[in-house]
C-alpha positions in Angstrom: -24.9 21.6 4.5 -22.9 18.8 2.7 -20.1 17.0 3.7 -17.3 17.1 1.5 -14.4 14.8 1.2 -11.6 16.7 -0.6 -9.0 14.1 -2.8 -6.3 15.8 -3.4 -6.1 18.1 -0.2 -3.1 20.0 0.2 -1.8 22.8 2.5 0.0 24.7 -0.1 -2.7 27.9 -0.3 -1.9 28.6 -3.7 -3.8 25.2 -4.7 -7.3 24.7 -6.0 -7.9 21.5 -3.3 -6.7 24.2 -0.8 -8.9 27.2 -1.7 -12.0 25.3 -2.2 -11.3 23.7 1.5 -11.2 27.2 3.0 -14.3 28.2 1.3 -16.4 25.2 1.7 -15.5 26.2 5.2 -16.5 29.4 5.1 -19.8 28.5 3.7 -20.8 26.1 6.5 -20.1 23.0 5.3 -17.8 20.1 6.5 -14.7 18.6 5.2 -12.7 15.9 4.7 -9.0 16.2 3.5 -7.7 13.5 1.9 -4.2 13.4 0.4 -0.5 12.2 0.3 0.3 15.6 1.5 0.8 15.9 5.8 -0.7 19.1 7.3 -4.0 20.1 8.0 -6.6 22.8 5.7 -8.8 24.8 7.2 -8.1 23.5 10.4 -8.5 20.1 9.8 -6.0 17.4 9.7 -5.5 15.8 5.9 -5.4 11.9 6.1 -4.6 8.7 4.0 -7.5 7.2 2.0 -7.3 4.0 4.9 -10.4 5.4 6.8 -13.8 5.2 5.1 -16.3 7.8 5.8 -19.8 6.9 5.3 -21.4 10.5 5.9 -20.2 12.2 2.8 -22.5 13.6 0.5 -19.9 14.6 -2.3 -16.5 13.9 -3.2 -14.8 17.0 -5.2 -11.6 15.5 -7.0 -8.4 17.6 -6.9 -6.2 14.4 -8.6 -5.9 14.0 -12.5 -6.8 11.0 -13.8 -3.6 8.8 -13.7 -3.9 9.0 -10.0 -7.3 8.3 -9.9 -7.2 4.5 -10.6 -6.2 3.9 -7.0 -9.0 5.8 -5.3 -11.3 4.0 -7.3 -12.2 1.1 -4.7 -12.1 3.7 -1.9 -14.7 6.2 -3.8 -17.1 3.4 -4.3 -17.0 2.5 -0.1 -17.5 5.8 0.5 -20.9 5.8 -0.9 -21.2 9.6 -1.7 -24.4 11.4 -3.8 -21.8 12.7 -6.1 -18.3 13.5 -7.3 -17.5 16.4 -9.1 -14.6 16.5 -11.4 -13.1 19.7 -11.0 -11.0 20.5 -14.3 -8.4 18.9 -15.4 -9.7 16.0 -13.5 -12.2 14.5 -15.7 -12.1 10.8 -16.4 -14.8 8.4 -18.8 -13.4 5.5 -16.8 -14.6 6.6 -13.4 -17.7 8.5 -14.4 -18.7 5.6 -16.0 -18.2 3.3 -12.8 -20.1 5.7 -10.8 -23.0 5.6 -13.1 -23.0 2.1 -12.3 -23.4 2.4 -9.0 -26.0 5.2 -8.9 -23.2 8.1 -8.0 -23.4 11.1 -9.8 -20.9 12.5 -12.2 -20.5 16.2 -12.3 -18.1 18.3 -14.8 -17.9 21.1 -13.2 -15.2 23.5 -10.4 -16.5 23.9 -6.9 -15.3 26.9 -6.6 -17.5 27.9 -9.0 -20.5 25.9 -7.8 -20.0 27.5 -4.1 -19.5 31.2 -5.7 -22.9 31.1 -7.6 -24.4 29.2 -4.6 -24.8 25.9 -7.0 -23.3 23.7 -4.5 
């Protein structure tokens, strides 16, 4: 199972961030909300980008690209596999910083990816 840090949590269930919290869940594998949002998905808490996690395997991106800029530095310390730009989030800035440091990019919704068993 991978760990997943979610940017962009939120508790509102009619959210993208918060569906694919519930499922990743469902699916077995464990979360990290991150967000400017309080509350907690899927029973667990949602917290400020101040804490680095070192265990993540991928980072799925619920932010558009304007906000993005100030995650940067916080993406890159959080060493994941991969990020996956879920739409509406894509950015050539970011994905190209990632390439740099051996992260991988991926276009694609995790919802999707965890419906078709791609994840």
């Amino acid at each position: 199972m991978k760990n997943t840090l979610i940017i962009g949590a939120s508790p509102n269930p009619a959210r993208y961030a918060y569906l694919a919290a519930k499922m990743l869940t469902e699916k077995g594998h464990s979360i990290v909300n991150v967000g400017i949002k309080t509350g907690e998905v899927a029973g667990i808490p949602i917290e400020k980008p101040s804490v680095i996690h070192t265990d993540v395997d991928t980072i799925t991106l619920y932010i558009g690209p304007h906000l993005q800029a100030g995650y940067f530095d916080y993406i890159l310390k959080t060493k994941p596999k991969r990020v996956i730009f879920n739409p509406g989030t894509e950015n050539d800035e970011l994905e190209a910083l990632l390439q740099e440091n051996q992260i991988e990019a991926v276009e694609a919704c995790t919802l999707v990816l965890l419906s078709t068993g791609q994840y």
